[in-house]
Biopython code that builds the backbone (N, CA, C, O; Angstrom):
import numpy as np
from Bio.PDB.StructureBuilder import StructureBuilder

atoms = [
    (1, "UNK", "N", (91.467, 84.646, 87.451)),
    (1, "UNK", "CA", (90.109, 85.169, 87.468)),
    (1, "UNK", "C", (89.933, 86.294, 86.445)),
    (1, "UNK", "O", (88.819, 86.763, 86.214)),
    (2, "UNK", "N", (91.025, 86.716, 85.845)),
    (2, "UNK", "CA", (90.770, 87.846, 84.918)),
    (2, "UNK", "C", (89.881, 87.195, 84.040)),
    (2, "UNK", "O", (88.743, 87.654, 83.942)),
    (3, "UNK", "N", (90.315, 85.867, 83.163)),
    (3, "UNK", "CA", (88.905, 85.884, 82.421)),
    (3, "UNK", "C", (87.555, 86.065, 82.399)),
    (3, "UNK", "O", (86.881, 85.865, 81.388)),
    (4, "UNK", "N", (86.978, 86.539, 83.756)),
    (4, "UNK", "CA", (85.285, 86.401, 84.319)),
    (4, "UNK", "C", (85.614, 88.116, 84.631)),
    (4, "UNK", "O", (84.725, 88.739, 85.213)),
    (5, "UNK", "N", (86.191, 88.450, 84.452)),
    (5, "UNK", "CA", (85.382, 90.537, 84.099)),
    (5, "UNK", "C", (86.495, 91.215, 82.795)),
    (5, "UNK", "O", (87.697, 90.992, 82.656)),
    (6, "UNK", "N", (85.746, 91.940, 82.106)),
    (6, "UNK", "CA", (86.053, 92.694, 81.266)),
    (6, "UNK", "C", (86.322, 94.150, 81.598)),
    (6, "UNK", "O", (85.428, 94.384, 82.410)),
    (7, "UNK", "N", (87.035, 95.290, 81.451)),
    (7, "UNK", "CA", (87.182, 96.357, 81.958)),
    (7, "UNK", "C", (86.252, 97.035, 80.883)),
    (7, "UNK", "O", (86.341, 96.488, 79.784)),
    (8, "UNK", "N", (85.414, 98.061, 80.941)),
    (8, "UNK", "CA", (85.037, 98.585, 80.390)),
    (8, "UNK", "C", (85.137, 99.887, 80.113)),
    (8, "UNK", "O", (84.537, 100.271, 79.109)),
    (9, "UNK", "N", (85.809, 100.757, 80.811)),
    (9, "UNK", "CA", (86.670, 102.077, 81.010)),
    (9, "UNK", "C", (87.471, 102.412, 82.222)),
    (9, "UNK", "O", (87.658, 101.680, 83.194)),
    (10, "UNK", "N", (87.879, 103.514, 82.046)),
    (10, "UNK", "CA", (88.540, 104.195, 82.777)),
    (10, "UNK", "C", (88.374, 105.818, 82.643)),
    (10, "UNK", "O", (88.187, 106.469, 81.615)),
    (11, "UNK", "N", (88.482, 106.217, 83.826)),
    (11, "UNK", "CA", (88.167, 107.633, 83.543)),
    (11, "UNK", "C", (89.422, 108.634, 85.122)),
    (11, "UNK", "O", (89.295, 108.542, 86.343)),
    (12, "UNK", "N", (90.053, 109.130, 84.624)),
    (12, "UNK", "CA", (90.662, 109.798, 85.471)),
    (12, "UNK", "C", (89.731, 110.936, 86.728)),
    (12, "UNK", "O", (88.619, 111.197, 86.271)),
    (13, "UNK", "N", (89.901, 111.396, 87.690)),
    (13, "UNK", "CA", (88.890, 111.843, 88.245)),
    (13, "UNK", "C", (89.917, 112.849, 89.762)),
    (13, "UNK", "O", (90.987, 112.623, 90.328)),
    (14, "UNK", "N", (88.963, 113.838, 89.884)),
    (14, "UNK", "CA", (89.267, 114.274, 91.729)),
    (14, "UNK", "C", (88.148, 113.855, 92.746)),
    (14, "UNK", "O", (87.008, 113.670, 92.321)),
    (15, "UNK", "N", (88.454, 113.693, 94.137)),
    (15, "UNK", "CA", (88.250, 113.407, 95.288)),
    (15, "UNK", "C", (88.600, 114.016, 96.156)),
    (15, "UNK", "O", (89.810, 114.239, 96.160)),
    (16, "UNK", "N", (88.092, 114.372, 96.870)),
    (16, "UNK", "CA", (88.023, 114.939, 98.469)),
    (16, "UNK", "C", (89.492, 114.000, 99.178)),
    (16, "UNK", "O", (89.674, 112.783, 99.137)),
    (17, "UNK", "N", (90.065, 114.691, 99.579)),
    (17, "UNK", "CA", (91.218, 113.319, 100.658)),
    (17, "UNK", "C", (90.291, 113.155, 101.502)),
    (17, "UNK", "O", (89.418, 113.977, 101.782)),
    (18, "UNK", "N", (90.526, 111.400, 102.234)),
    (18, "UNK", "CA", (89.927, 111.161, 102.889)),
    (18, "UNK", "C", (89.870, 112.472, 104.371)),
    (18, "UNK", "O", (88.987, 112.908, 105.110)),
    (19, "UNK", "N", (91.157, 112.665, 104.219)),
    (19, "UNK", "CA", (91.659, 113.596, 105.671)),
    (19, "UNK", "C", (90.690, 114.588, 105.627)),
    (19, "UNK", "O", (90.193, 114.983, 106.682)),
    (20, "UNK", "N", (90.284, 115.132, 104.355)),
    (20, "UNK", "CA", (89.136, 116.422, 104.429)),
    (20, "UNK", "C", (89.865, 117.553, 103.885)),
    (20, "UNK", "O", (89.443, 118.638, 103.485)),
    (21, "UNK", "N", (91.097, 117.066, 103.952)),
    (21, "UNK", "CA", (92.265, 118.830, 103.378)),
    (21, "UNK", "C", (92.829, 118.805, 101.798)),
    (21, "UNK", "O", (93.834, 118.567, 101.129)),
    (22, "UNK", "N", (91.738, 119.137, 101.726)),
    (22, "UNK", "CA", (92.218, 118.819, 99.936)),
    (22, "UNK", "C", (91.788, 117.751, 98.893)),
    (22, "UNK", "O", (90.871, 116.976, 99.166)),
    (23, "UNK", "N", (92.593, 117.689, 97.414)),
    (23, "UNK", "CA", (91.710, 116.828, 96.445)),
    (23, "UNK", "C", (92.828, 115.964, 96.146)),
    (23, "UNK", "O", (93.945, 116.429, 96.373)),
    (24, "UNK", "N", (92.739, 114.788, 95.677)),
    (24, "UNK", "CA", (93.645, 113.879, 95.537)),
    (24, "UNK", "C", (93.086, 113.429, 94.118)),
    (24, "UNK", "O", (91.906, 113.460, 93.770)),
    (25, "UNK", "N", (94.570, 112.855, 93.107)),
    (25, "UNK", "CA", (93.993, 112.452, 91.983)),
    (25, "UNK", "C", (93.577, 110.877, 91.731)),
    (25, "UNK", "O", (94.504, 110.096, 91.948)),
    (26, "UNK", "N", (92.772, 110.493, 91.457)),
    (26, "UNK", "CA", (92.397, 109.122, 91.429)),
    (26, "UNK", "C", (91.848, 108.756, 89.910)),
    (26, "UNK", "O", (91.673, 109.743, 89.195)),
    (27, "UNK", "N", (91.636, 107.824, 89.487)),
    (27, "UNK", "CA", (90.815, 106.856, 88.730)),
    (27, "UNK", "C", (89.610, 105.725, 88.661)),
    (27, "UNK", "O", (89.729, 104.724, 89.367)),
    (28, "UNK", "N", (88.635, 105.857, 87.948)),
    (28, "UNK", "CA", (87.371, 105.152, 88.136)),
    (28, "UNK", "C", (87.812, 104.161, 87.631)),
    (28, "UNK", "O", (88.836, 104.608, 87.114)),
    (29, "UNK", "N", (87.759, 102.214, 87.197)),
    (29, "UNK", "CA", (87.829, 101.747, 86.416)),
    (29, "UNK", "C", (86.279, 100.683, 86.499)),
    (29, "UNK", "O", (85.981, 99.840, 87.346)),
    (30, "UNK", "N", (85.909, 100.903, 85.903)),
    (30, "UNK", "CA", (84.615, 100.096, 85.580)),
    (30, "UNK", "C", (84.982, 99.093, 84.985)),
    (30, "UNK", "O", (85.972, 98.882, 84.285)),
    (31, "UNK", "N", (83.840, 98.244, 85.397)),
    (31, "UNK", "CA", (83.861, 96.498, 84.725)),
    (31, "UNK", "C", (82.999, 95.945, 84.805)),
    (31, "UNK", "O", (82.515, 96.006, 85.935)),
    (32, "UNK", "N", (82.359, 95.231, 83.980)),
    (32, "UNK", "CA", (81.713, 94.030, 83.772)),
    (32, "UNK", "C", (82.038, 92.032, 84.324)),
    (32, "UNK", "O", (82.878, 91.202, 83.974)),
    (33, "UNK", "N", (81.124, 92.010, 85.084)),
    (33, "UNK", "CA", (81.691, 90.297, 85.203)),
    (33, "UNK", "C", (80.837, 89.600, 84.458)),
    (33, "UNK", "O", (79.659, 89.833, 84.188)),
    (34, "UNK", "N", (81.630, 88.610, 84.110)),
    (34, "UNK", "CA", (81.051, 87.715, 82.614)),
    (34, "UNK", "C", (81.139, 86.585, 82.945)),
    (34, "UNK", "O", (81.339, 85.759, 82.054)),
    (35, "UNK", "N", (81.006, 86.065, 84.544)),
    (35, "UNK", "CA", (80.953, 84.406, 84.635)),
    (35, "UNK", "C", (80.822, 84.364, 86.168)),
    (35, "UNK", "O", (80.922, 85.353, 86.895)),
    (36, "UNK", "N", (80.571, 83.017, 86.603)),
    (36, "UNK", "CA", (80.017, 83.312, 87.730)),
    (36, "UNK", "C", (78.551, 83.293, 88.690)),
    (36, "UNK", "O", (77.514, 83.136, 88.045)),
    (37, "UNK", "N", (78.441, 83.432, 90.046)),
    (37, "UNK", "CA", (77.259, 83.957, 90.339)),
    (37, "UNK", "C", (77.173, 85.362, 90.305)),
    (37, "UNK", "O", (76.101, 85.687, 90.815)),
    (38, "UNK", "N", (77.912, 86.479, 89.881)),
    (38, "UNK", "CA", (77.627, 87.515, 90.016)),
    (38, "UNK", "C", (77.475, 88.142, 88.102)),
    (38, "UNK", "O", (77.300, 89.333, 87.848)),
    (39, "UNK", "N", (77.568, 87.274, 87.222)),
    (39, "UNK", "CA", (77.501, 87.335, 85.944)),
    (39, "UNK", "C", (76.634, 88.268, 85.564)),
    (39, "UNK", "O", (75.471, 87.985, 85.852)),
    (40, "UNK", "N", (76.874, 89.810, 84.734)),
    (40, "UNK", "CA", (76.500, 90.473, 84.107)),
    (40, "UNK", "C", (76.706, 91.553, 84.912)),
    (40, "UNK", "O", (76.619, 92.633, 84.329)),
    (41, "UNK", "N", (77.083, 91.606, 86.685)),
    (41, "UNK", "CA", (76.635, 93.163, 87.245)),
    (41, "UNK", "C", (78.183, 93.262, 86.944)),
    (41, "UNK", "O", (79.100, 92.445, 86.862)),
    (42, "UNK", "N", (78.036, 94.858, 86.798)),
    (42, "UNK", "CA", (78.510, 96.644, 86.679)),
    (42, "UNK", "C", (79.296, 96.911, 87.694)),
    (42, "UNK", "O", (78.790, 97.060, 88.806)),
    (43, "UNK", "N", (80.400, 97.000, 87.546)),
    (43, "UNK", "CA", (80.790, 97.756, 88.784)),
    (43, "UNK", "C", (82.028, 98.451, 88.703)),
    (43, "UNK", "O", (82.720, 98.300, 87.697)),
    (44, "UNK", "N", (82.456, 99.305, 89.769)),
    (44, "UNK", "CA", (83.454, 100.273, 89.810)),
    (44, "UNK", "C", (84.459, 100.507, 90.694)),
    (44, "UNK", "O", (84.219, 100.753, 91.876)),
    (45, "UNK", "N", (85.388, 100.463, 90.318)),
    (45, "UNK", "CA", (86.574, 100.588, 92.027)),
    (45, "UNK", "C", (87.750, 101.590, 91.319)),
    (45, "UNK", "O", (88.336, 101.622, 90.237)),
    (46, "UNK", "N", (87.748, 102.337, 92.491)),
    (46, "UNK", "CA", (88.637, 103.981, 92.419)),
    (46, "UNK", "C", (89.750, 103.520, 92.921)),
    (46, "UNK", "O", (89.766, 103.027, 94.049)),
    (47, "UNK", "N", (90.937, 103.619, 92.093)),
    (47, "UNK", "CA", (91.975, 104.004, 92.849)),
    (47, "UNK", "C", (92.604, 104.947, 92.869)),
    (47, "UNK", "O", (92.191, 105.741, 92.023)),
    (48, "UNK", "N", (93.752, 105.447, 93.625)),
    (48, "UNK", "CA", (94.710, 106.818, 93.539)),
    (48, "UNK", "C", (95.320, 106.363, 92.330)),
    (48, "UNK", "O", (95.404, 105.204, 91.924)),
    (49, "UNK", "N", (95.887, 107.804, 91.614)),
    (49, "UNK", "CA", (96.541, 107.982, 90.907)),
    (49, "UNK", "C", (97.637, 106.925, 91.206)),
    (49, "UNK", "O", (97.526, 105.975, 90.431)),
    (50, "UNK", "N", (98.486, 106.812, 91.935)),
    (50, "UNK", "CA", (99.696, 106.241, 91.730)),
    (50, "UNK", "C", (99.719, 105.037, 92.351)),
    (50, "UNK", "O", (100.771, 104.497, 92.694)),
    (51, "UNK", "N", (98.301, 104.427, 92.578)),
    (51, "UNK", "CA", (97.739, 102.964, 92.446)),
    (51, "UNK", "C", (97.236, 102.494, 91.157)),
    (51, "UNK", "O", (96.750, 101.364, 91.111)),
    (52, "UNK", "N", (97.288, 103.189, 90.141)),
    (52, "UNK", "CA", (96.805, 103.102, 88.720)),
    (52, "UNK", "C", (97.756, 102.214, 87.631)),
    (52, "UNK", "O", (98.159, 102.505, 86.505)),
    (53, "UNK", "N", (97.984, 100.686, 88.681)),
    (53, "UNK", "CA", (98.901, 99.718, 87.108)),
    (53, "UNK", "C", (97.572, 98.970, 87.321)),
    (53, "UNK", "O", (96.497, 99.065, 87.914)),
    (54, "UNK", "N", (98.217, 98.229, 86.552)),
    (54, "UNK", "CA", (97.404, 96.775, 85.915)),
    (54, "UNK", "C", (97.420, 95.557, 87.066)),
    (54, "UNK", "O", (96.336, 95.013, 87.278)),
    (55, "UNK", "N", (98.460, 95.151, 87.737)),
    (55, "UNK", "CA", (98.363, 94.698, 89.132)),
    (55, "UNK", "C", (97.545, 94.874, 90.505)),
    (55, "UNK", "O", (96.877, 94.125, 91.219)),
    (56, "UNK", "N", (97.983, 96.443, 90.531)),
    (56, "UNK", "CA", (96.625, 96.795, 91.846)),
    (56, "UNK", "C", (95.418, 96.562, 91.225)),
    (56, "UNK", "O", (94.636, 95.726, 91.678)),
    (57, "UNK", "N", (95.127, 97.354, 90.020)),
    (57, "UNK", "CA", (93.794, 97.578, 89.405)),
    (57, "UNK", "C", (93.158, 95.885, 89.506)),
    (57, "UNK", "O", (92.073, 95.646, 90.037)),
    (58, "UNK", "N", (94.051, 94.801, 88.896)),
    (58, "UNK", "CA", (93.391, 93.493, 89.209)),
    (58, "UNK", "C", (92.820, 92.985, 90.456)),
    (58, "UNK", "O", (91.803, 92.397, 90.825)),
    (59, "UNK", "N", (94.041, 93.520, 91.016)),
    (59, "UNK", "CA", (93.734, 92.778, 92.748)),
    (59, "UNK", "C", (92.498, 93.680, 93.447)),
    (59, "UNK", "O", (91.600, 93.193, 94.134)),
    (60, "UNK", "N", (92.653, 95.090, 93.119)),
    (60, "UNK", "CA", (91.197, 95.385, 93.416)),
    (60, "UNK", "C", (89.827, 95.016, 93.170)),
    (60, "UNK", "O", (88.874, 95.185, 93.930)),
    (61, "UNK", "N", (89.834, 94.253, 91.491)),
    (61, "UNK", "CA", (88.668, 93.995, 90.837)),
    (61, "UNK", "C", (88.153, 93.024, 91.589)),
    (61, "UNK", "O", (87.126, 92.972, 92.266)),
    (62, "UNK", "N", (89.385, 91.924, 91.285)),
    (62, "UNK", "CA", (89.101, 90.718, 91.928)),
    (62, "UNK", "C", (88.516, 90.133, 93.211)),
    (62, "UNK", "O", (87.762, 89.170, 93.350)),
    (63, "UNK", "N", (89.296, 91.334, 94.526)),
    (63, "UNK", "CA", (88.472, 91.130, 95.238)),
    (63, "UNK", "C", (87.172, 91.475, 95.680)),
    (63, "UNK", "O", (86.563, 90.929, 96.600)),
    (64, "UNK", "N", (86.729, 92.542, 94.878)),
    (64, "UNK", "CA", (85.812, 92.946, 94.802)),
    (64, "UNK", "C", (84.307, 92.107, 94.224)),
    (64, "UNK", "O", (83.137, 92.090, 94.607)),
    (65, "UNK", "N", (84.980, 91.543, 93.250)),
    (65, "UNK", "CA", (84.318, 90.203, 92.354)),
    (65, "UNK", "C", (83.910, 89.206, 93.658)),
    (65, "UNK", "O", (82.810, 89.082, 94.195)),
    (66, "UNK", "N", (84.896, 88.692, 93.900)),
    (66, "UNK", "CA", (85.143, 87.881, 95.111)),
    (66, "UNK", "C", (83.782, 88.183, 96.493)),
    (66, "UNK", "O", (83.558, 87.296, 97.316)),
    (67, "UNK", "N", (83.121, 89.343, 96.521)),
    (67, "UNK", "CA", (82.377, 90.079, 97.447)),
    (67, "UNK", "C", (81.208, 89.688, 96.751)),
    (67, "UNK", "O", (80.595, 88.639, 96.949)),
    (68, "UNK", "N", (80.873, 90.707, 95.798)),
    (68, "UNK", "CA", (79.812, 90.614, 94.546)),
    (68, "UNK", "C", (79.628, 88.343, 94.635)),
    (68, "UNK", "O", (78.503, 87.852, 94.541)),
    (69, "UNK", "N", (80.098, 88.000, 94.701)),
    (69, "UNK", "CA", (80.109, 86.179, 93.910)),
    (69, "UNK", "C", (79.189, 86.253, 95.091)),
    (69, "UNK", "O", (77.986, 86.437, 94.903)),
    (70, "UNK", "N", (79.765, 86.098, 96.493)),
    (70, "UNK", "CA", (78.978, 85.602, 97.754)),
    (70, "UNK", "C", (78.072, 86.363, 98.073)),
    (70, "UNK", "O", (77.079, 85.857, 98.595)),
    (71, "UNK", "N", (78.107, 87.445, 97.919)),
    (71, "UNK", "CA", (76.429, 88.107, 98.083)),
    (71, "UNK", "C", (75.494, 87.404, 96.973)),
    (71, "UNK", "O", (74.424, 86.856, 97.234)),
    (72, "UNK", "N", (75.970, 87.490, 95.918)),
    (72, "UNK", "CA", (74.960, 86.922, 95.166)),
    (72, "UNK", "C", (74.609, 85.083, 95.193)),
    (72, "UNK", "O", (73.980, 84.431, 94.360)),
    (73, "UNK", "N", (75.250, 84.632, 96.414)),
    (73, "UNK", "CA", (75.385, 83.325, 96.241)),
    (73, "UNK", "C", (74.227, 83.113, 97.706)),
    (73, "UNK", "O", (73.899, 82.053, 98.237)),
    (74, "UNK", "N", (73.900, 84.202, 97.985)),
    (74, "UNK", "CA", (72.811, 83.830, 99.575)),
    (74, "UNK", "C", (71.706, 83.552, 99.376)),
    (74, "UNK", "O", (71.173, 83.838, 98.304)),
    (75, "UNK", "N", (71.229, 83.079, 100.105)),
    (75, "UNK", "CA", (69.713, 82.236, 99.985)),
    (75, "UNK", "C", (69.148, 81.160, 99.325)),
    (75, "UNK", "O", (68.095, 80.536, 99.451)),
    (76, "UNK", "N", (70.564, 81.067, 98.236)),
    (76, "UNK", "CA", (71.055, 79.827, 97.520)),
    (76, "UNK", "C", (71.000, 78.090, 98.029)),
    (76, "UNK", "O", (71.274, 77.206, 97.217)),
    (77, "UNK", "N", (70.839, 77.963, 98.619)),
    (77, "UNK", "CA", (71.087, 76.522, 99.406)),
    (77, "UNK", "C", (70.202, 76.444, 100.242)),
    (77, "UNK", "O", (70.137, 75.464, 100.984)),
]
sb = StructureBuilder()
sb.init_structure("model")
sb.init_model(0)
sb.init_chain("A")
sb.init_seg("    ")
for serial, (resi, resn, name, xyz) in enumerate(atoms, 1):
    if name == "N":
        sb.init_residue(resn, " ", resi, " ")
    sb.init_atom(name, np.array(xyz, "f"), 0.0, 1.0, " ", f" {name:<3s}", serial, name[0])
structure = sb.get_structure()
């Protein structure tokens, strides 16, 4: 599925821990999907710093893509 989104940046970033005690370091990575029913939308998924390879970062996109496809696939039929 990598061929149907393009990354379009990355931006390093802080966050609140979820816990409330403090800031944790994370990353934005934005993307574009380029095929599909969800073709052309924008979108963004944060991970922690030391969730930041190329593996998580996919499996996050993807399923995320995967969300984005079927919402945009309702009312369809």
């Amino acid at each position: 599925m990598a061929d149907s989104y393009k990354i379009t940046g990355q931006k390093q970033n802080v966050q609140i821990s979820p816990a409330g005690a403090g800031f944790e370091n994370v990353w934005d990575i934005t993307y574009k999907v380029t095929s599909g029913p969800a073709a052309n939308t924008v979108g963004t998924v944060t991970v922690l710093d030391a969730d930041h390879n190329a593996k998580y970062v996919q499996q996050a996109i993807e399923e995320k893509i995967a969300t984005l496809a079927a919402v945009a696939s309702l009312g369809g039929k």
